[in-house]
N, C-alpha and C positions, 0 to 999 in steps of 0.2 A: 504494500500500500504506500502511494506517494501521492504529495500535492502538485497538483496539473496547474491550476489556478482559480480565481478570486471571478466571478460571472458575477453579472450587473442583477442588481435585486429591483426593486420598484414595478411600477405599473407598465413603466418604460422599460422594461430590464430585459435579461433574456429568459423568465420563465412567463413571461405576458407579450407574446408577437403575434401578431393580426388584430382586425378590427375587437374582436370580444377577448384577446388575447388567451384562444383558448389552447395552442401550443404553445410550445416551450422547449428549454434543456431539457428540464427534470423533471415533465409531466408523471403521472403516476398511469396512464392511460398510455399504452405504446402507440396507437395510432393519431396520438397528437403530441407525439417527443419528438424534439427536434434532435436525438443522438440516437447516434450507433455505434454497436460492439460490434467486432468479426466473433464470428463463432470460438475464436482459441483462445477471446479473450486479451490477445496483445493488442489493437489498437481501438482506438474510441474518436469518433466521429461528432464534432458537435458545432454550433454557432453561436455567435457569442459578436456584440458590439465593442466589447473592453481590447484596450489597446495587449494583451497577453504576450503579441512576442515583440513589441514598441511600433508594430507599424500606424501612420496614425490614417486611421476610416470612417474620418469628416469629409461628409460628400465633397469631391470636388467645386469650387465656385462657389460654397454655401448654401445654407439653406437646409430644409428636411429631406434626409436621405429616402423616407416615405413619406405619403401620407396620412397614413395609419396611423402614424405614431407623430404629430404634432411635437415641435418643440425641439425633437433629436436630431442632431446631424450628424451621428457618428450611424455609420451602416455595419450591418451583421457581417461578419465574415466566417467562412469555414474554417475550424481547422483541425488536424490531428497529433492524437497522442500515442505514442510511441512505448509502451509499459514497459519493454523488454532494454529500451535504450533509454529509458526514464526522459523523454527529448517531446518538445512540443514544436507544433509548424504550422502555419498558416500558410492552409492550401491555396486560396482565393487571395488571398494580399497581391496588389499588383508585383509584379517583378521589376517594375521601374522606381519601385519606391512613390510612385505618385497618388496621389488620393483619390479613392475611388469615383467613377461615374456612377455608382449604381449599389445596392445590395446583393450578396452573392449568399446563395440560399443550398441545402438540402432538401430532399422531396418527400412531399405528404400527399399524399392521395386527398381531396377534401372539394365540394360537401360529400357528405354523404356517411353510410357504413363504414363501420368500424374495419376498416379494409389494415392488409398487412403494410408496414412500411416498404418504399419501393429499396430496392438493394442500392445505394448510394456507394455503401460500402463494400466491396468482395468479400464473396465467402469463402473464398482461400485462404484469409488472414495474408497477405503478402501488402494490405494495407493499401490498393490502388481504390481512388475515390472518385467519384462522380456526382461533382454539384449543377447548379445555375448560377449564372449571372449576370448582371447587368453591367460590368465592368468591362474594359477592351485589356485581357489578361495576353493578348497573342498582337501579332503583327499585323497578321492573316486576319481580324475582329477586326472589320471596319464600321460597322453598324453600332457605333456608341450609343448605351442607352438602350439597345433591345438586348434581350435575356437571350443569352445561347449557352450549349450544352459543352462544359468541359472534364479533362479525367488529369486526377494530379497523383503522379506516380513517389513514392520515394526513394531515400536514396538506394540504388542498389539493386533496384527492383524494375523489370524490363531494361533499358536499354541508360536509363536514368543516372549520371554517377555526379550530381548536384546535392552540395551537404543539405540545401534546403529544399529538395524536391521539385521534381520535372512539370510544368505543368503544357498542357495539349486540347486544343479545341475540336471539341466533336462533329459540334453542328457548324454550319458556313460559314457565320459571320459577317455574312453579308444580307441580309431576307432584311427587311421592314418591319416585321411579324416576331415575334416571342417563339423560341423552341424551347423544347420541356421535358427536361430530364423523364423516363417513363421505370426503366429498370435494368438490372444488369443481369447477366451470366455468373453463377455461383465462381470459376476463375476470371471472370474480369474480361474475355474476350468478345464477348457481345454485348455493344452497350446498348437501349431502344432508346429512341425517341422520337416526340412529337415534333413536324413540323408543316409549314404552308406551301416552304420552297418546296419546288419542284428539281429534287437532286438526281432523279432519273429518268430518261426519258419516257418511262412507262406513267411518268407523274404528266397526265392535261390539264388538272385543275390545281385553285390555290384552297383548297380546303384541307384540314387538317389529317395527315398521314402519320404514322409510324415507318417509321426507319429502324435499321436494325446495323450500326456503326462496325462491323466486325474485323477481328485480327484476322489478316489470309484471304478476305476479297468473298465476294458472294456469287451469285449466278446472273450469268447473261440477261435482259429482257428479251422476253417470246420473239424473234423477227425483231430488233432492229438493233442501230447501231447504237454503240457504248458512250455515252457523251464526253467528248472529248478535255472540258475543261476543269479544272481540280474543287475539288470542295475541302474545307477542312484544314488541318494542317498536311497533307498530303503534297501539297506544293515544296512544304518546306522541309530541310532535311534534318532539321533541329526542334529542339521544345523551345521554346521562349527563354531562353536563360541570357540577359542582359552581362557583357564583358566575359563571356564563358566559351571560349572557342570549342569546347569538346559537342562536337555532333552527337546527334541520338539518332537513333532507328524509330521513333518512335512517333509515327507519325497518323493521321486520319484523312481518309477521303467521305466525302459525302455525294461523289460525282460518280456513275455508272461502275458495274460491278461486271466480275468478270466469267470467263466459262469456264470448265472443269480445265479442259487444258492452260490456261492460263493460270487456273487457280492451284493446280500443281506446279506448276513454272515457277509461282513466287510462294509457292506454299515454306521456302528458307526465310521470307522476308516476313515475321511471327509481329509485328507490328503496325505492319501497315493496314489501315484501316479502310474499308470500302460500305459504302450507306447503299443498302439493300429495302425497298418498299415493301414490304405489304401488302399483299396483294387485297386487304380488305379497308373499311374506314371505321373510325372508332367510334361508335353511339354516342358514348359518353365522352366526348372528348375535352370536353370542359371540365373532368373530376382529376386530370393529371397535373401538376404542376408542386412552383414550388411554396413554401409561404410565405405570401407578401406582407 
């Protein structure tokens, strides 16, 4: 047993977020806690507005990071603890040191039934994370201020050898529209989510789809061709790590997937990520996200 840190108490704090502030850290209801354990117990998943590892997350420019919360300008941010290295890290904190656009959140399924949390966290315990944000955390995030989908790897872990952790965008980064974390693969190599863009050609409309982010590329569309230009971090051959020359492998496409012979061609490349549709649309597509 060790001390992680000191979480903001009051009405404003981090066990009172949303309008009724009816999640939190340390809800007693899992379907309205904003943390997570891996299954082995070594790492813990949580959000929190207090400065914990000194970065400081006053919205950029001023002002209230939400509107939900009246008054506060410091926005939530992810971050993880580490039991086994007693070490804590702020997944979501910009990597330019600069103050955030936006709140970066974990996901709750909500309105609705007492639904399972979505896997933000892996169930391998290898500690790879999957938030939202509204922050521009990549290069490749040119859509300031819209929520997209990212995974913060630690040190050690995939392709990542950053003492503060890799971080990697899932969704485009470029759409108008909010993407939204939906769930993960118990090892971490299928990430889902929500979005409007149309990242495969099989996508005609802007209505809200499921994608499916995966390590190793996915399958062709029926008849036609593979869209030729990149989504994601797949353009780029690094994770966002500012004055850190060491490349990663660690990369995501949201742009057209590939066929079986291709998909063994790069079946060596265990990182690169390709956004796979769905061939269905979500009824409920309004009960995925994260909490604002």
């Amino acid at each position: 047993m060790g001390f992680i840190g000191t979480l903001l108490s009051g009405l404003t704090g981090d066990n009172q977020i949303g309008n009724s502030g009816v999640y939190g850290a340390w809800k007693a209801a899992k379907q309205s806690r904003t943390a997570q354990v891996s299954p082995n117990g070594r790492y813990l998943a949580f959000m929190s507005k207090a400065p914990l590892t000194g970065y400081d997350s006053h919205l950029s420019g001023g002002g209230e990071c939400r509107k939900a919360e009246p008054g506060v300008p410091a926005c939530p941010e992810v971050f993880e603890y580490d039991a086994e290295t007693a070490s804590l890290q702020c997944a979501s904190c910009n990597p330019t040191q600069q103050r955030p656009l936006g709140p970066s959140n974990l996901s709750l399924i909500r309105p609705g039934p007492p639904f399972p949390q979505p896997g933000n966290l892996s169930a391998d315990g290898q500690g790879r994370l999957f938030f939202e944000s509204q922050d521009t955390l990549s290069p490749r995030d040119t859509n300031g201020h819209i929520q997209d989908v990212y995974e913060w790897e630690p040190n050690g872990v995939g392709s990542c050898k950053r003492a503060a952790g890799c971080v990697f965008l899932i969704s485009s980064g470029h759409g108008p529209n909010d993407s939204m974390f939906v769930d993960s693969s118990d090892n971490g190599n299928d990430a889902f989510f929500v979005s409007r863009e149309q990242l495969v050609l099989a996508d005609k409309d802007d209505q809200l789809d499921l994608y499916d982010a995966r390590v190793g590329g996915g399958i062709a569309s029926q008849g036609e061709t593979l869209n030729p230009e990149c989504q994601g971090e797949a353009c780029q051959p690094a994770a966002f790590v500012p004055n850190d020359p060491t490349p990663s492998s660690s990369a995501f496409s949201g742009a057209g997937n590939v066929n079986e012979k291709q998909k063994r061609k790069h079946h060596k490349k265990k990182h690169k990520r390709h956004a796979k549709k769905h061939s269905h649309k979500r009824a409920a597509k309004t009960n995925r996200g994260g909490v604002k």
